[in-house]
C-alpha positions as a LaTeX table, in Angstrom:
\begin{tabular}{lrrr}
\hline
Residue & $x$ (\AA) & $y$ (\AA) & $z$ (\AA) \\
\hline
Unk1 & 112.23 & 25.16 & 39.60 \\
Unk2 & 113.73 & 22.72 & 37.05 \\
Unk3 & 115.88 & 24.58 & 34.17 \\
Unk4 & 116.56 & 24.34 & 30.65 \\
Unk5 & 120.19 & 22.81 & 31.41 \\
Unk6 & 118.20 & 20.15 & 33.41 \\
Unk7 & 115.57 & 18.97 & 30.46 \\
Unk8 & 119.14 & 18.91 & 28.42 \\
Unk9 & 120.82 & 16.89 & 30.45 \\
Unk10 & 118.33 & 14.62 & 30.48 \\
Unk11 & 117.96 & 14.70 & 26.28 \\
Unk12 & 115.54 & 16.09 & 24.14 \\
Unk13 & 116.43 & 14.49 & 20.71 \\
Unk14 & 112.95 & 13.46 & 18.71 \\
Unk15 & 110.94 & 14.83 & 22.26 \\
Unk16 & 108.37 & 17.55 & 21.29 \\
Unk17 & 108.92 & 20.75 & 23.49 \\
Unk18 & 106.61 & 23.31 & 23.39 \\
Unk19 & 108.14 & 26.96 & 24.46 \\
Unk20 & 106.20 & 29.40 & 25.52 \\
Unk21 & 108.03 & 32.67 & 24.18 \\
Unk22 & 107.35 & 36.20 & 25.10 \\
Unk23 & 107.62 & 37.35 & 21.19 \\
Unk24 & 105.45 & 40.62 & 21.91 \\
Unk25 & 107.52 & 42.94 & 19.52 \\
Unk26 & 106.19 & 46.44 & 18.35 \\
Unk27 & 105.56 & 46.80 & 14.90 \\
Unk28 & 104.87 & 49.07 & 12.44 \\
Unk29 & 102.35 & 47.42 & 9.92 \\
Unk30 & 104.17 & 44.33 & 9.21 \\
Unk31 & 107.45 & 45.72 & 10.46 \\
Unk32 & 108.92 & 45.07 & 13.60 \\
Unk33 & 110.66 & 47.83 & 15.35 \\
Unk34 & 112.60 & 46.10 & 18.08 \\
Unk35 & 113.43 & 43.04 & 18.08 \\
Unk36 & 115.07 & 42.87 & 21.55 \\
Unk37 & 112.51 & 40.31 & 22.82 \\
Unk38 & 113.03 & 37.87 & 19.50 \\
Unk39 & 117.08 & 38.28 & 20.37 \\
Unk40 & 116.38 & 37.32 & 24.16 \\
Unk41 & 114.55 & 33.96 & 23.94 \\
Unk42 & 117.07 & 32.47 & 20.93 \\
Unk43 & 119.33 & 31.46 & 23.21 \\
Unk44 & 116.83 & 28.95 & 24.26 \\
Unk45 & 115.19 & 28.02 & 21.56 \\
Unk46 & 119.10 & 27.34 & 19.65 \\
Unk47 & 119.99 & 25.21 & 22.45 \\
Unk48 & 116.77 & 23.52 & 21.72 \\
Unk49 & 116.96 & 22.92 & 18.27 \\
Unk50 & 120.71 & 21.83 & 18.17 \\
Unk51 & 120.33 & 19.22 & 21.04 \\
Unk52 & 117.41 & 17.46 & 17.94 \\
Unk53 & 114.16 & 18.48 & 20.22 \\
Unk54 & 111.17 & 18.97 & 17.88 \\
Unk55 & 110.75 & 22.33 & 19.36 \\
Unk56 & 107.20 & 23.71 & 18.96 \\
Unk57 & 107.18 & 27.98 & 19.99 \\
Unk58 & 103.60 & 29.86 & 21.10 \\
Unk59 & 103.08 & 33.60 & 21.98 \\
Unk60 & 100.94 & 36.32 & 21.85 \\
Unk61 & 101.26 & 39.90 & 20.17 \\
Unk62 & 99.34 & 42.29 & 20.75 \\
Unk63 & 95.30 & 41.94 & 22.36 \\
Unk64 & 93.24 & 40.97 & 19.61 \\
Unk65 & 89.85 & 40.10 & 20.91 \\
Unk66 & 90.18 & 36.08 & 21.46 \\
Unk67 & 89.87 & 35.65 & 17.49 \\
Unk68 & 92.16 & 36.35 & 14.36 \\
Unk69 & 93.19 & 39.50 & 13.59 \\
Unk70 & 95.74 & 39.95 & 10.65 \\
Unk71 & 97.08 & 42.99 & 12.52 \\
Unk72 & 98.13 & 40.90 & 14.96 \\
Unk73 & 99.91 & 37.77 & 13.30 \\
Unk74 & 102.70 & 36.40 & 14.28 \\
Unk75 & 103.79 & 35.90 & 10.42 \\
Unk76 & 106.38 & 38.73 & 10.72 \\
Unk77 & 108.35 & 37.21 & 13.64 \\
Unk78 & 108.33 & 33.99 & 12.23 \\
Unk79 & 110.47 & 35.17 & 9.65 \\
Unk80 & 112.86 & 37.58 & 11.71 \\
Unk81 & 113.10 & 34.48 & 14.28 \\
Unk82 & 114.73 & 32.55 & 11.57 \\
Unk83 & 117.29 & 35.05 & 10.47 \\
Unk84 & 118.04 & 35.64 & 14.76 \\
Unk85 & 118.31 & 31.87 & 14.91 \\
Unk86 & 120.08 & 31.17 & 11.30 \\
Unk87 & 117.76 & 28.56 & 10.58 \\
Unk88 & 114.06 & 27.99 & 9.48 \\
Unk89 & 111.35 & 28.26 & 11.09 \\
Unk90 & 107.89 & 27.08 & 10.00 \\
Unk91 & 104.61 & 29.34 & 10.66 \\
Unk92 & 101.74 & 27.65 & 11.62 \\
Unk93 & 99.09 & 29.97 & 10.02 \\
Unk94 & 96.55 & 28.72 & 13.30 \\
Unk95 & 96.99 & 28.29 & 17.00 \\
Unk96 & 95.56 & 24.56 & 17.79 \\
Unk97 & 94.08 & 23.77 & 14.79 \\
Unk98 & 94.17 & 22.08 & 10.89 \\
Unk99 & 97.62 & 24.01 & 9.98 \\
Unk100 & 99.43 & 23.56 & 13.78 \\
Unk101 & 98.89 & 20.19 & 13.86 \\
Unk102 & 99.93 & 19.26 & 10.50 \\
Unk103 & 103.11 & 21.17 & 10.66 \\
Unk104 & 103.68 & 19.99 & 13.88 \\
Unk105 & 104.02 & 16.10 & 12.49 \\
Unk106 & 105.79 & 17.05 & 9.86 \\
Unk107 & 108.50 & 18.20 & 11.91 \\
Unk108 & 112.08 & 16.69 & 12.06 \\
Unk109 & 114.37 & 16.60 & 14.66 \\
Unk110 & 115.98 & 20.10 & 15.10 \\
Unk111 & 112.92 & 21.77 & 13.71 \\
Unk112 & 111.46 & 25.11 & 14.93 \\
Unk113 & 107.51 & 25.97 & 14.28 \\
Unk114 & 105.78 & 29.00 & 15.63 \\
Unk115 & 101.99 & 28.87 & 16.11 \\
Unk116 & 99.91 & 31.57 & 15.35 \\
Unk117 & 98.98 & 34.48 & 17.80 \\
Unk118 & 97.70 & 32.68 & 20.73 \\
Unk119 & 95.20 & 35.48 & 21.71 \\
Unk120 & 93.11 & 34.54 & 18.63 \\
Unk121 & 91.91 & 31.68 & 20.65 \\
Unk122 & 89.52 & 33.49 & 23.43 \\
Unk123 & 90.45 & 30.19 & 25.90 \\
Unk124 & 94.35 & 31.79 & 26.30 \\
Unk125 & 92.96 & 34.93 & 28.48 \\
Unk126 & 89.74 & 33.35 & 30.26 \\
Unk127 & 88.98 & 34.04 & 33.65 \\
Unk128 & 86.97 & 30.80 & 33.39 \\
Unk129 & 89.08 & 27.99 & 34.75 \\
Unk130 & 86.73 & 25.65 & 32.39 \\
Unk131 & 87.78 & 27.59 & 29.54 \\
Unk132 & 90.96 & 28.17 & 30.21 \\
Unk133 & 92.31 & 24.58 & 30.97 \\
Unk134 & 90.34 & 23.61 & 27.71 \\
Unk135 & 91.99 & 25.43 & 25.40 \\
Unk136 & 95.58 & 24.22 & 27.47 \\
Unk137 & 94.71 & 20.55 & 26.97 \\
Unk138 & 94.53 & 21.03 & 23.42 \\
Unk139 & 97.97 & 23.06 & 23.34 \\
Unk140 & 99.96 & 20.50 & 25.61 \\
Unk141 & 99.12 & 18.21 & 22.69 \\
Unk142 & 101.98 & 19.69 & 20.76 \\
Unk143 & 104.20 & 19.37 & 23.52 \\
Unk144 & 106.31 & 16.22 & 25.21 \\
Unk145 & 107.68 & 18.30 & 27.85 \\
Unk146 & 107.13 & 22.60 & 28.25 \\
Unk147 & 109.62 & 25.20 & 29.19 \\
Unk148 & 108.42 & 28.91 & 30.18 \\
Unk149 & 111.01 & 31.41 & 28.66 \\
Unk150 & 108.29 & 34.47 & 28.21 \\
Unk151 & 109.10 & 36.32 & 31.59 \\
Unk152 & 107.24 & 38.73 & 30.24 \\
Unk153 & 104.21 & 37.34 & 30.54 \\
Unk154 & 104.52 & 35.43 & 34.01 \\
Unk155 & 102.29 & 37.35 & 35.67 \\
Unk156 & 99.29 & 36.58 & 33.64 \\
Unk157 & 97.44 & 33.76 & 34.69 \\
Unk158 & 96.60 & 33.14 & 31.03 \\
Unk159 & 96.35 & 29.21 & 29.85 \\
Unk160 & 99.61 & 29.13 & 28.08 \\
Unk161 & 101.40 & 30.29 & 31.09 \\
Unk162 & 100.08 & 28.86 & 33.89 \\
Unk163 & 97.92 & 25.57 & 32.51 \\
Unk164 & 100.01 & 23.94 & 30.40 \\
Unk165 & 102.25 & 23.74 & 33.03 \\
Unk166 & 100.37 & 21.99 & 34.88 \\
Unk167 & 99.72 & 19.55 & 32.30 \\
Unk168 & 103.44 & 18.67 & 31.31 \\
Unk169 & 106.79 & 18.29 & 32.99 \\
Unk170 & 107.81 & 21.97 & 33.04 \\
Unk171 & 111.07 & 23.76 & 33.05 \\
Unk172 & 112.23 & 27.50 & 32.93 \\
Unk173 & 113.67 & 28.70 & 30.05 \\
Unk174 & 117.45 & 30.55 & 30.46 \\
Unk175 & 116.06 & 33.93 & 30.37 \\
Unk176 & 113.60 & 33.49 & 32.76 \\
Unk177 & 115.82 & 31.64 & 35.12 \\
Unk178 & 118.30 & 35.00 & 34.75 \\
Unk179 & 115.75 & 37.05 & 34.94 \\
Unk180 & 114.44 & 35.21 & 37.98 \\
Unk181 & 118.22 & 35.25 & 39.41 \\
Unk182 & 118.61 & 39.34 & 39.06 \\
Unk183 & 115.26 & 39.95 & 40.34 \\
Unk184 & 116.05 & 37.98 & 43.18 \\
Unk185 & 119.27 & 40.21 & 43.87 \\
Unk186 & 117.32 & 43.08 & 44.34 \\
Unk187 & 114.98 & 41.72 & 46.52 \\
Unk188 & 117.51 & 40.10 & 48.83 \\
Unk189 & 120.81 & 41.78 & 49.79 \\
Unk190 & 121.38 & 44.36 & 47.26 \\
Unk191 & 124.47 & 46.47 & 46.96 \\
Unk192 & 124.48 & 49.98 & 48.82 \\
Unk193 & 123.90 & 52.41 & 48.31 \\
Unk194 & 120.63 & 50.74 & 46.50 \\
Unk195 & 119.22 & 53.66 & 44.95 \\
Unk196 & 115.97 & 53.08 & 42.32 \\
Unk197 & 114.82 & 55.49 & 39.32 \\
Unk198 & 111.02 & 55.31 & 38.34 \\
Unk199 & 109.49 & 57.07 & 35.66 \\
Unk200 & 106.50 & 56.92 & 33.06 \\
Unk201 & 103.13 & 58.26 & 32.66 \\
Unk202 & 101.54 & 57.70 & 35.66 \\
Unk203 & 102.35 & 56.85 & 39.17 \\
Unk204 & 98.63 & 54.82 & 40.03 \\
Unk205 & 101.13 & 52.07 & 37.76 \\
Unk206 & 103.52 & 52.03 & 40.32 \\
Unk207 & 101.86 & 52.77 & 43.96 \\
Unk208 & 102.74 & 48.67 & 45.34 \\
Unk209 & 105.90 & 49.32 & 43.96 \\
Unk210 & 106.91 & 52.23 & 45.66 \\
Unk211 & 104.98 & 50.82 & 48.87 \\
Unk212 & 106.96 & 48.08 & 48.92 \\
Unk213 & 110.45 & 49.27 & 48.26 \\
Unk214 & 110.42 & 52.24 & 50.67 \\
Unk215 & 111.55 & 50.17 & 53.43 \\
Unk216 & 114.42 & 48.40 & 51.34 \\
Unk217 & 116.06 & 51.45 & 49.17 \\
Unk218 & 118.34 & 54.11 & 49.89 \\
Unk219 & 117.22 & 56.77 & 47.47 \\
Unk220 & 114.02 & 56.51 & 45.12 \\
Unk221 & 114.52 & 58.99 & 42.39 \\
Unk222 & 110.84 & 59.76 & 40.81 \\
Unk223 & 110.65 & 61.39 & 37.39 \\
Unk224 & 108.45 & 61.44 & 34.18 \\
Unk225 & 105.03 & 62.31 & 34.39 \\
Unk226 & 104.45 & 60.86 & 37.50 \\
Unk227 & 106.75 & 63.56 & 39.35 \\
Unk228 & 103.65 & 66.15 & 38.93 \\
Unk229 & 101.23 & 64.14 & 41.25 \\
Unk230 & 103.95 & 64.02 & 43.68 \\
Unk231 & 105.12 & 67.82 & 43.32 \\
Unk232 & 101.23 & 68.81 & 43.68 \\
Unk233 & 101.72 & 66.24 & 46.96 \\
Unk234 & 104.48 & 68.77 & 47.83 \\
Unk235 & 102.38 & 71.89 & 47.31 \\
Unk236 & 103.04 & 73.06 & 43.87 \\
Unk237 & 101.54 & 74.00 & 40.62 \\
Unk238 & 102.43 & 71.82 & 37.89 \\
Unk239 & 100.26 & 73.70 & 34.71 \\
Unk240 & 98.91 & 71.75 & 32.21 \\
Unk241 & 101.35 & 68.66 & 33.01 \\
Unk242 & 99.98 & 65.14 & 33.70 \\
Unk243 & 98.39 & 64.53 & 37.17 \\
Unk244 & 96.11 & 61.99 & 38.74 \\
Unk245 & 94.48 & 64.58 & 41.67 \\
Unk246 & 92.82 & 61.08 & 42.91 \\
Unk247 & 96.75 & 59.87 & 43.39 \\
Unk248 & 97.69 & 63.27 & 45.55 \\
Unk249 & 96.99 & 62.00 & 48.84 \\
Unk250 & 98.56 & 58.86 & 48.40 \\
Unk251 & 101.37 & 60.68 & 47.07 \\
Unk252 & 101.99 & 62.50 & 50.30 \\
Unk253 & 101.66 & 59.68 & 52.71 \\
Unk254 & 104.94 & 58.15 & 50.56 \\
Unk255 & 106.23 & 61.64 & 51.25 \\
Unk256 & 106.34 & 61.37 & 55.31 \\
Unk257 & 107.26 & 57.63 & 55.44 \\
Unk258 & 109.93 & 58.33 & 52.97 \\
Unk259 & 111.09 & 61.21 & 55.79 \\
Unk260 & 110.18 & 58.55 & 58.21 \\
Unk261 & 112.50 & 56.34 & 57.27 \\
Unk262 & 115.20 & 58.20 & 56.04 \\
Unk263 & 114.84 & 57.30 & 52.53 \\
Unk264 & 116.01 & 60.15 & 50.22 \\
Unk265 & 113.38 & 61.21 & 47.93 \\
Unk266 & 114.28 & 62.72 & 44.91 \\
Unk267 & 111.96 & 64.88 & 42.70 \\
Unk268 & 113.13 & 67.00 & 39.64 \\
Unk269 & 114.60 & 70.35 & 40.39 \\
Unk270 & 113.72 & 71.61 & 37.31 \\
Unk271 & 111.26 & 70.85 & 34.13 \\
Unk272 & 111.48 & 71.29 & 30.43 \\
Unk273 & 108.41 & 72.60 & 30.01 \\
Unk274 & 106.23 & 72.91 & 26.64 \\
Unk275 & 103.30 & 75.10 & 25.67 \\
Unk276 & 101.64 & 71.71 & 24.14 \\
Unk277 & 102.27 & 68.10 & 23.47 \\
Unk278 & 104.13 & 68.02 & 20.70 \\
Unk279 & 107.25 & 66.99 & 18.71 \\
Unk280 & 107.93 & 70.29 & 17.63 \\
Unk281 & 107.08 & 72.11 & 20.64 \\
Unk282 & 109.70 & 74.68 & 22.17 \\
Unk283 & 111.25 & 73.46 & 25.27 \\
Unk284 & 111.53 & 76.14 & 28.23 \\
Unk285 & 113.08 & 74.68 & 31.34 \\
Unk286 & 111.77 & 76.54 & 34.66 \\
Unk287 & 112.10 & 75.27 & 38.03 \\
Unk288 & 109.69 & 72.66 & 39.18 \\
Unk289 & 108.27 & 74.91 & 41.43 \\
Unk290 & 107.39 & 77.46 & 38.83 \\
Unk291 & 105.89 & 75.78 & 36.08 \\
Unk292 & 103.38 & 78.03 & 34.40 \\
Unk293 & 99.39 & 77.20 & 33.76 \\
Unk294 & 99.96 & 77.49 & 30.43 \\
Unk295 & 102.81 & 75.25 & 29.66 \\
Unk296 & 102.88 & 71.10 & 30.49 \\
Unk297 & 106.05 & 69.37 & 32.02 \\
Unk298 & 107.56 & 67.01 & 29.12 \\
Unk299 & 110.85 & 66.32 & 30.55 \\
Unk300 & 113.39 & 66.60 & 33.37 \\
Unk301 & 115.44 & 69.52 & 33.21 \\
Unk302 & 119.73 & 69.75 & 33.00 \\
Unk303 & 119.69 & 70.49 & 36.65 \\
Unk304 & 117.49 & 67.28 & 37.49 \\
Unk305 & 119.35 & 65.34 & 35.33 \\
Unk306 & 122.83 & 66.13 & 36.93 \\
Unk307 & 121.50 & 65.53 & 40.40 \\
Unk308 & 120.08 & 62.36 & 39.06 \\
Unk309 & 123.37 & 61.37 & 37.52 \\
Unk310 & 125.26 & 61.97 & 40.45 \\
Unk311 & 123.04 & 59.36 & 43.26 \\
Unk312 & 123.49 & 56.73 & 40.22 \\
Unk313 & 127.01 & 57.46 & 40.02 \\
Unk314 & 127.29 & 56.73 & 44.12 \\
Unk315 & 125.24 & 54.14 & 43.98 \\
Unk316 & 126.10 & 49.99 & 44.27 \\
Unk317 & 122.54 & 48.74 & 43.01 \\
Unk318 & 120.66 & 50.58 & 40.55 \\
Unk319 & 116.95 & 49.13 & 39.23 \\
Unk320 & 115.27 & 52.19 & 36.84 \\
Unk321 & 112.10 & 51.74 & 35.55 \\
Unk322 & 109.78 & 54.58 & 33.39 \\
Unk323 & 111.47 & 57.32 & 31.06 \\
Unk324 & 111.99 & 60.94 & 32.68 \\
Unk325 & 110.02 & 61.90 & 29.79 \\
Unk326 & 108.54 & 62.10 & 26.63 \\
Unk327 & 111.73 & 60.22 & 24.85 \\
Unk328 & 110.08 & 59.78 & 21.77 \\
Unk329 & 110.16 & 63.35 & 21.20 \\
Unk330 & 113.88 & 64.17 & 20.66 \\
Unk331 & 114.31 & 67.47 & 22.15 \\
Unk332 & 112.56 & 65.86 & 25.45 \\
Unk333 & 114.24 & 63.05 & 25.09 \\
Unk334 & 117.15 & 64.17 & 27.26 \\
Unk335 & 116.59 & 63.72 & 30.70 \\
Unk336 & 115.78 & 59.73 & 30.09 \\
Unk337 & 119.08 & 59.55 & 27.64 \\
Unk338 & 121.12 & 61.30 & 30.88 \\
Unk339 & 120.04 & 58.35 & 33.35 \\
Unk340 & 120.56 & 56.16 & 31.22 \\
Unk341 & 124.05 & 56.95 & 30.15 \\
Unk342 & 124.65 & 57.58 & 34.08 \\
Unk343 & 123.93 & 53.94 & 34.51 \\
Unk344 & 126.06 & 53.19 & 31.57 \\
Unk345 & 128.70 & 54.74 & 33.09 \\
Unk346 & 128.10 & 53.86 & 36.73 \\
Unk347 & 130.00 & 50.81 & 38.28 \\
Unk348 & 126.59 & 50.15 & 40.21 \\
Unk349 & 124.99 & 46.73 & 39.37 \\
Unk350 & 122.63 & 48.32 & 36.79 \\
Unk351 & 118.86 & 46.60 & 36.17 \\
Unk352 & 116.92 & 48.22 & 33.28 \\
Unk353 & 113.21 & 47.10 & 34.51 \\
Unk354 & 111.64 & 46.58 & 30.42 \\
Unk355 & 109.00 & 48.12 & 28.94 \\
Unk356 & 109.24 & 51.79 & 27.76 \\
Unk357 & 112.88 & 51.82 & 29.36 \\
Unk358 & 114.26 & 49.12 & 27.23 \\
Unk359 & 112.53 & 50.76 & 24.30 \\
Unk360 & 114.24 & 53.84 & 25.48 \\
Unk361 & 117.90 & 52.47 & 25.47 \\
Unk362 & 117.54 & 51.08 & 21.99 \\
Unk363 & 115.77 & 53.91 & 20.61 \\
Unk364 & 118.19 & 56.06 & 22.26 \\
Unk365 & 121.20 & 54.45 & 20.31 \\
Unk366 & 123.33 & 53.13 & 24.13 \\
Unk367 & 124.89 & 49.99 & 24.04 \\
Unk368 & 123.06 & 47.33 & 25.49 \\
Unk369 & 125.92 & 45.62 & 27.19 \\
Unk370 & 126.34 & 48.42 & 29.18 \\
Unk371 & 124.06 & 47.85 & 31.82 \\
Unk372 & 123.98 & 45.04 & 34.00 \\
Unk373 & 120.61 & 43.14 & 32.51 \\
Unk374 & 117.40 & 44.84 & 30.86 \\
Unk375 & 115.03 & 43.06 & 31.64 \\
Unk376 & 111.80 & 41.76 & 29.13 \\
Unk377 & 108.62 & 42.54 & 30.96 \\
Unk378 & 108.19 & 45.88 & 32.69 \\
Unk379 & 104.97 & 44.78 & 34.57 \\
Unk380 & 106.13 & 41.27 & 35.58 \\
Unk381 & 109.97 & 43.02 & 37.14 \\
Unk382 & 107.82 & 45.61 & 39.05 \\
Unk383 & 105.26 & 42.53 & 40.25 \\
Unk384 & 108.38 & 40.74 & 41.41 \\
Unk385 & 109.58 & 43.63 & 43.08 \\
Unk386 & 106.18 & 44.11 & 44.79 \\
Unk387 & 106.27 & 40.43 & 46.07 \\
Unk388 & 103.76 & 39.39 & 44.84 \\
Unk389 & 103.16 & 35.61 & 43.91 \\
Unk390 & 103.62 & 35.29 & 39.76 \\
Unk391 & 101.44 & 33.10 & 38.04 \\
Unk392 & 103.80 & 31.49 & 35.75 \\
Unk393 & 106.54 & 31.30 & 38.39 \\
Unk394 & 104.42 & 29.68 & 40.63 \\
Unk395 & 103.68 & 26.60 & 38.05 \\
Unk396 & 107.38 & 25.95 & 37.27 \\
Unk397 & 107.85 & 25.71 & 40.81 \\
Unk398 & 105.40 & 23.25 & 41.17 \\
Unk399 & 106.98 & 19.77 & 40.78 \\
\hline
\end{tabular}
């Protein structure tokens, strides 16, 4: 696929570029709580704007229902994108329509504008190819040339992402060219021992996943809730914890080809255990083969977390993906904050795989630079790492 440094070489001063921008950030009303993903395209966009494009930005927040929403407007990060970039940025107050396409003629060389919420317009999500391609014609108007930098969203087939490329000369932005180039270390020859680290709610989100990388890893650590559907697999009584009993059987068959193999399996040893989901709930850590019926698995326990620690600390490639807990709650917050300060501390080549695990290291307080790269979209690293073809991969790759 061509690249940013490409589209520079060959100039962009007074050329309209349109960016598509992964500028999902959570927020709380009009506040926006982490701004990692506003921080990780600017880059980009600066290079953009100081080489005199006329650089035109569209993204989604949120899933309004294919019209506006005021909860989700993009208003917010127009204004934090200007402090990130130290310069401003005009809000288009519509997608495609009267306000874009004023704004975008007024523009001036070096000039940044950010179109409103493209999921207010019901062609960016259509399954209709009709519909879809429609409502991409009339947003490759703004655009001379297009460049992808929203990794997090190249896995939808969604008209912004895979249409409009298509319709323009296309490049990848630099983040998704990294996060194309780290992906691809992990999928190739990775360091060994290569050991992985899943977590999260529930392990039906991560089944192709672990299919496909128990024939490539060395050990796959498995915490979070998903660990009770697997310790259930094993035999066990988990309580009240979280447990997909449709995901047991599936559960053990990863079991025996994991012995099969010889791929280590790791589950937690022991569980912090609460008598109900809450902040404020008293933590009592029991083995993980004891946990009561009247108490719910919230976290790893110390025990789990040391024996965690210590496979990250021996490993040479490290991808972890899914908190060992419930890390919003601070006294279950411990077993995620102990892998990731292993991987912190670990020479391994670290990959933090987004989502609730790059919330988890900011929320957490660990330094970013730490790791090796965290990654921007949790469900487009773990389709990569399922092989699977990505939507908006596949049209920058298409010359």
């Amino acid at each position: 696929m061509k690249t940013l440094d490409e589209l520079l070489k060959e100039g962009v001063s007074g050329r309209r570029v349109l960016v598509r921008a992964d500028l999902n950030v959570p927020l709380d009303g009009k506040t926006i709580t982490d701004d990692g993903r506003i921080r990780a395209v600017a880059p980009t966009l600066q290079a953009l704007a100081e080489a005199g494009a006329r650089v035109v930005v569209c993204s989604h927040l949120g899933r309004p229902k294919g019209e506006p929403d005021p909860a989700f407007s993009l208003a917010p990060v127009a204004q934090r994108l200007g402090e990130v970039l130290e310069r401003e940025v005009a809000y288009a107050a519509d997608t495609v329509d009267t306000d874009a396409e004023r704004k975008a003629v007024d523009q001036a060389d070096g000039g940044v504008l950010l179109l409103e919420n493209l999921r207010f317009n019901r062609g960016e999500t259509a399954k209709d190819d009709t519909e879809r391609a429609e409502f991409a014609g009339r947003l490759a108007a703004f655009g001379d040339v297009y460049v992808d930098d929203a990794f997090g969203a190249v896995h939808r087939k969604h008209a912004s992402v895979y249409d409009v490329a298509k319709l323009l000369p296309h490049y990848a932005g630099r983040l998704i060219a990294e996060e194309v180039d780290v992906l691809s270390k992990l999928t190739g020859d990775p360091g060994r021992p290569y050991v992985v680290v899943l977590g999260g709610a529930k392990v039906s989100d991560k089944l192709a996943v672990i299919d496909n990388l128990l024939g490539k890893v060395d050990t796959l650590i498995v915490g979070g809730g998903m660990a009770y559907t697997f310790l259930v697999a094993r035999g066990y009584e988990v309580g009240g914890s979280l447990l997909e009993k449709d995901q047991v059987e599936t559960c053990k068959t990863y079991l025996d080809r994991a012995a099969e193999l010889g791929v280590e399996l790791l589950l937690p040893v022991d569980t912090a255990t609460a008598a109900e989901f809450a902040a404020d709930a008293e933590p009592i850590v029991v083995p993980s083969t004891e946990i009561p019926a009247d108490r719910m698995g919230l976290d790893i326990g110390p025990e789990s977390a040391k024996l965690f620690a210590e496979r990250i600390a021996g490993a040479g490639t490290v991808f972890w993906n899914g908190p060992m807990g419930v890390f919003e709650f601070p006294d279950y917050a411990i077993g995620t904050k102990a892998v990731a300060q292993a991987l912190v501390d670990s020479d391994a080549f670290s990959v933090v795989g987004g989502g609730d695990s790059a919330a988890a290291v900011r929320t957490l307080g660990l330094p970013e630079d730490g790791f090796g790269h965290i990654s921007t979209g949790g469900g487009a690293s773990l389709e990569y790492l399922e092989g699977k073809t990505l939507p908006g991969l596949d049209a920058l790759e298409d010359s």
